[in-house]
C-alpha positions as a Markdown table, in Angstrom:
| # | Residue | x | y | z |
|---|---|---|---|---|
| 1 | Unk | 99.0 | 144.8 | 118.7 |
| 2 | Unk | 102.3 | 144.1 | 120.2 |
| 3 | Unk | 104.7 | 141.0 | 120.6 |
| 4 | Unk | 102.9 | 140.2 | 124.0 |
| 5 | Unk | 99.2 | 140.3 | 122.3 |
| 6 | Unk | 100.9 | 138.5 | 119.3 |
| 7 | Unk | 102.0 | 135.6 | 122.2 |
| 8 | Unk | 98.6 | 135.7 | 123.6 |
| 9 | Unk | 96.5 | 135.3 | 120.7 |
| 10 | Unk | 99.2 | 131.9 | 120.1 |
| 11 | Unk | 98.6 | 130.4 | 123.5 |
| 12 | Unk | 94.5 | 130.7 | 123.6 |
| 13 | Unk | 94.3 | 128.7 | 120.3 |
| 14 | Unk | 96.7 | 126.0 | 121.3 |
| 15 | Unk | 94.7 | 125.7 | 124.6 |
| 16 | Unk | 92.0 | 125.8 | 122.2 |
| 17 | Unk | 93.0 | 123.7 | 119.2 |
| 18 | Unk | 91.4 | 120.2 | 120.0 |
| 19 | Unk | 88.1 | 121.9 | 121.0 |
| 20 | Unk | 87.5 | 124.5 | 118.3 |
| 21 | Unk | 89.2 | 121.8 | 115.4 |
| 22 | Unk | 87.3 | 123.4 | 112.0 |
| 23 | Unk | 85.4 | 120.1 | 110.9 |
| 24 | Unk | 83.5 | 122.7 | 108.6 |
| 25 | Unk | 84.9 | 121.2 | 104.8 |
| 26 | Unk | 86.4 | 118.5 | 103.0 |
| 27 | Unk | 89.4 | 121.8 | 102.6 |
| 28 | Unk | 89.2 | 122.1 | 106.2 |
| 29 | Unk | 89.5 | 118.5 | 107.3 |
| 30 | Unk | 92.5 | 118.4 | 104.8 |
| 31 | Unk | 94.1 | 121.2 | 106.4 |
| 32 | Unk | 93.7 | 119.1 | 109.5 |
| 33 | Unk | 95.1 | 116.1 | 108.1 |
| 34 | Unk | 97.8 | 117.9 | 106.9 |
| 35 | Unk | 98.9 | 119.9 | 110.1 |
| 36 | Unk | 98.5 | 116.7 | 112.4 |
| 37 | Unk | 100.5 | 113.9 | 110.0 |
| 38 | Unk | 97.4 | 111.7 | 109.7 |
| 39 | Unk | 98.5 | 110.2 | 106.9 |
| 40 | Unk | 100.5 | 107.0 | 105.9 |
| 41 | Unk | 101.9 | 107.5 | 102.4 |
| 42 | Unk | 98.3 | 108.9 | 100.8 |
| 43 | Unk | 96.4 | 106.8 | 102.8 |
| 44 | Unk | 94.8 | 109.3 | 105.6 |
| 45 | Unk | 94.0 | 108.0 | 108.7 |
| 46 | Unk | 90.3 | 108.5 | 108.6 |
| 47 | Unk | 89.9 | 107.0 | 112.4 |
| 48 | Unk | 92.4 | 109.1 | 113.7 |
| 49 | Unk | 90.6 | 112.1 | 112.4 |
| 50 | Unk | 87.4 | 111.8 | 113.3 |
| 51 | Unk | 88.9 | 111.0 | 116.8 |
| 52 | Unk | 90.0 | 114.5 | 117.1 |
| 53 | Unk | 86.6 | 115.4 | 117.7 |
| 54 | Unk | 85.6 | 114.9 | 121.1 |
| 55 | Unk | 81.5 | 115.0 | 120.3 |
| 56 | Unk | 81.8 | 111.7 | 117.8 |
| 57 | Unk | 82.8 | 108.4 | 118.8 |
| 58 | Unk | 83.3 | 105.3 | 116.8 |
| 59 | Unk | 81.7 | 101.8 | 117.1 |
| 60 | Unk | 82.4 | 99.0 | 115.1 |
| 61 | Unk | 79.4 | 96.1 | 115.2 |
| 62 | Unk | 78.1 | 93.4 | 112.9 |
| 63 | Unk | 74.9 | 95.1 | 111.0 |
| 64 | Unk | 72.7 | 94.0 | 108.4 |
| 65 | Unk | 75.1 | 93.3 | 105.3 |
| 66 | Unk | 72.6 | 95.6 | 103.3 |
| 67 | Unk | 74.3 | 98.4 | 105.8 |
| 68 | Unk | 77.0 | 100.2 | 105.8 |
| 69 | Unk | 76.9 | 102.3 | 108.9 |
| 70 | Unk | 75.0 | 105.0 | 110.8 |
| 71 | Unk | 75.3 | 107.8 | 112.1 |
| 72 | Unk | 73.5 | 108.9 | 115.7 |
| 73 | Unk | 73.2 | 111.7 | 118.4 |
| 74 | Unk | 72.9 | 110.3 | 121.5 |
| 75 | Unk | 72.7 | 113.4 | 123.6 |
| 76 | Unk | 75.1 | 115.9 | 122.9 |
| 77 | Unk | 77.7 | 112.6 | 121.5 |
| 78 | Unk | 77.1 | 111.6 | 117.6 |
| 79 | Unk | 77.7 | 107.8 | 117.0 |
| 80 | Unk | 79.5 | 106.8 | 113.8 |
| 81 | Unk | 78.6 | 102.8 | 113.7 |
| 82 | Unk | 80.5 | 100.5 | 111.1 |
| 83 | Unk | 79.6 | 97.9 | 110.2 |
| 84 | Unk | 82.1 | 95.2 | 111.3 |
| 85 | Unk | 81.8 | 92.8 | 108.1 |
| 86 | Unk | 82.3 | 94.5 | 105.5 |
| 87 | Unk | 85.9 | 94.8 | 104.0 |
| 88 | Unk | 88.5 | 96.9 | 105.6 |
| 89 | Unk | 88.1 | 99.4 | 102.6 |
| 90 | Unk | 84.6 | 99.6 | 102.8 |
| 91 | Unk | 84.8 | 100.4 | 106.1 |
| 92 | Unk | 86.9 | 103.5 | 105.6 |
| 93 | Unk | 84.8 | 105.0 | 103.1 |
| 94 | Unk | 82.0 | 104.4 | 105.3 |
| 95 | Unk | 83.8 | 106.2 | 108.3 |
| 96 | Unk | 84.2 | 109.1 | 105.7 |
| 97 | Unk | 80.9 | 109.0 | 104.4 |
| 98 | Unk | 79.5 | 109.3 | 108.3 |
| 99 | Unk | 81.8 | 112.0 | 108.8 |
| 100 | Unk | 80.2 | 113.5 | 105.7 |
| 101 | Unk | 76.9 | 113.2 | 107.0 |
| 102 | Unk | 78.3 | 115.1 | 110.4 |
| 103 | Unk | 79.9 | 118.6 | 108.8 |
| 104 | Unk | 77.3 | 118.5 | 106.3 |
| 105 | Unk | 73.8 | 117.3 | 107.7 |
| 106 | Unk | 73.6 | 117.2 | 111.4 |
| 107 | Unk | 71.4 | 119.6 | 112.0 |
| 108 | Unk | 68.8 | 118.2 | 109.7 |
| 109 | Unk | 68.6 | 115.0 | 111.4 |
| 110 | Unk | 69.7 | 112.8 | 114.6 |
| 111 | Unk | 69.9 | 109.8 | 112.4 |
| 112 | Unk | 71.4 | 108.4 | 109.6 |
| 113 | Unk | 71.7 | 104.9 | 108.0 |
| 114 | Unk | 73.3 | 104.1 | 105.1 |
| 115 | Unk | 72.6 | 101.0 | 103.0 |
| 116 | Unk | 75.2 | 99.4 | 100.8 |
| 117 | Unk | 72.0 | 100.6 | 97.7 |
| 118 | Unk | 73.2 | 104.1 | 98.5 |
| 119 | Unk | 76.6 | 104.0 | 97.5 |
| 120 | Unk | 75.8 | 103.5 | 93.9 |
| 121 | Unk | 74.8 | 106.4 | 91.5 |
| 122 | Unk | 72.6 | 107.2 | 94.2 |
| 123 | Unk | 69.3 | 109.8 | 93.3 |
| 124 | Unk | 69.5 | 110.9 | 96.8 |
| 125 | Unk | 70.6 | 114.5 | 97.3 |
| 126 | Unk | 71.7 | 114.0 | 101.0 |
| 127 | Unk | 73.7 | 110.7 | 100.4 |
| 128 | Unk | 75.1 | 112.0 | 97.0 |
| 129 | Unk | 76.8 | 114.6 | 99.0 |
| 130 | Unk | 78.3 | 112.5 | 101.4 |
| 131 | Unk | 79.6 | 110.6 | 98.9 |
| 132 | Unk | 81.4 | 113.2 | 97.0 |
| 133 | Unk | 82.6 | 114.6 | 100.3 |
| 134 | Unk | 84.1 | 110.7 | 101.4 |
| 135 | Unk | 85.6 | 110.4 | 97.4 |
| 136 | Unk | 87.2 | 114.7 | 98.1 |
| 137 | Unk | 88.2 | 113.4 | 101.4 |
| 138 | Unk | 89.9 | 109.9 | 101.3 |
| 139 | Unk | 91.0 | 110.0 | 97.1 |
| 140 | Unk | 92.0 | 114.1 | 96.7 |
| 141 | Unk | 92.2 | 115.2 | 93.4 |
| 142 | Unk | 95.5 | 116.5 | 93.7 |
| 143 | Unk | 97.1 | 113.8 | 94.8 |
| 144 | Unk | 95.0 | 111.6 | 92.8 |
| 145 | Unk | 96.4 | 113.8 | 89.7 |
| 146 | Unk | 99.9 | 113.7 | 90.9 |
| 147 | Unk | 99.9 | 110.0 | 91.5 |
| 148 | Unk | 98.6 | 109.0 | 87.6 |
| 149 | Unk | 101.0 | 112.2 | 86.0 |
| 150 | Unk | 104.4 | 111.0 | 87.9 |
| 151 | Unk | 103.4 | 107.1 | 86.6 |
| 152 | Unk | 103.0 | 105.5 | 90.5 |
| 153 | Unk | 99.8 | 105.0 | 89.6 |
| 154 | Unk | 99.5 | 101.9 | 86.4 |
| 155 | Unk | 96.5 | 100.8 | 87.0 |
| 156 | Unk | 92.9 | 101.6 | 89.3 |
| 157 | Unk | 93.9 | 98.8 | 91.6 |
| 158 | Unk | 97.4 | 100.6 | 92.6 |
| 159 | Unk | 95.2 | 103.6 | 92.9 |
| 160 | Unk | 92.9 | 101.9 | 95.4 |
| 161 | Unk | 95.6 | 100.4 | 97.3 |
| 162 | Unk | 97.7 | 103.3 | 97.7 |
| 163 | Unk | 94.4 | 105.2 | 98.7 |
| 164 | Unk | 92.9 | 102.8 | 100.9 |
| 165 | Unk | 89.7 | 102.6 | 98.7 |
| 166 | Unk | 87.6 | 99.9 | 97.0 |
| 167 | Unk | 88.5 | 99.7 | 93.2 |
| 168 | Unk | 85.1 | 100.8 | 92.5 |
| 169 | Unk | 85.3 | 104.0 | 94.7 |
| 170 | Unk | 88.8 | 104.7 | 93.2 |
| 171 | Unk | 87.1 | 103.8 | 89.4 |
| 172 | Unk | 84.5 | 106.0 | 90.5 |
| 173 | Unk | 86.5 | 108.8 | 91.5 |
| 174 | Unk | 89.2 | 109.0 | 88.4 |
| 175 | Unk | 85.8 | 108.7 | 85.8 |
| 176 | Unk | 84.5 | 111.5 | 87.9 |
| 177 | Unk | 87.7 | 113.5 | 87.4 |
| 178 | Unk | 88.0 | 113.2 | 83.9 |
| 179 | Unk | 89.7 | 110.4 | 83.0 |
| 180 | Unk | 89.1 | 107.8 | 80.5 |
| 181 | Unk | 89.3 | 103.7 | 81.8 |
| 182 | Unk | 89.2 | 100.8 | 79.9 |
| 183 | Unk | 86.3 | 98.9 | 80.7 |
């Protein structure tokens, strides 16, 4: 194939790009991330993200304090709902977690709802993995690693700050990568 094939093959996947985006992986929304500057320091921009999708749309309205958020097709749309009251932090996992239950498990089910029960050492295969996909998404181990090696990171509650986290997803997280806390 030549230059002008070469050229071609360029301009059909930037016509392309915001249709055909690779929501496939935690890697692959990464890669995303990366390419389009969604983050602010280390804290991605999780909204901005899952905006790049033109099949999901966001909704933030008071629910039940025992839930999080859902996740819904309505047609050929998917609805990630938020719950409005809960803290700003908890809001962002939850965004992740929806986004979780979209790459990973839409086509087992329309629906998803997500109670606050969940997000503890939860039993449940299907909201276990959405967890671990939000924590892989929105607290990277590299970075995570890099942050607590170069010293930025003193303490769980800088972590969770500089990631946008609760302190118990970021305690979560660091336990689950091998670290030892003081508890």
């Amino acid at each position: 194939m030549g230059v002008r094939g070469t050229r071609r093959l360029k301009e059909l996947s930037a016509d392309n790009s915001e249709k055909n985006l690779m929501f496939t992986s935690v890697e692959s929304l990464l890669h995303i991330a990366k390419q389009r500057n969604l983050y602010e320091d280390e804290r991605l921009n999780i909204k901005e993200l899952i905006g790049l999708k033109e099949d999901i749309s966001v909704e933030y309205i008071p629910l039940d304090p025992s839930i999080s958020g859902k996740l819904s097709r309505n047609s050929d749309k998917w609805i990630i709902t938020v719950n409005k009251n809960h803290h700003v932090n908890r809001q962002r996992f939850t965004l992740a977690h929806e986004l979780a239950h979209y790459v990973l498990h839409k086509s087992d089910s329309d629906s998803f709802t997500d109670t606050v029960f969940f997000r503890g050492a939860s039993v449940n295969n299907i909201e276990y993995a959405a967890n671990e996909f939000a924590a892989n998404l929105l607290m990277p181990e590299d970075k995570v690693r890099q942050l607590i090696r170069v010293g930025v990171a003193q303490n769980i509650e800088t972590l969770a700050k500089t990631f946008g986290v609760s302190v118990a997803a970021m305690l979560y997280r660091i336990k689950q990568l091998g670290f030892r806390t003081k508890e």
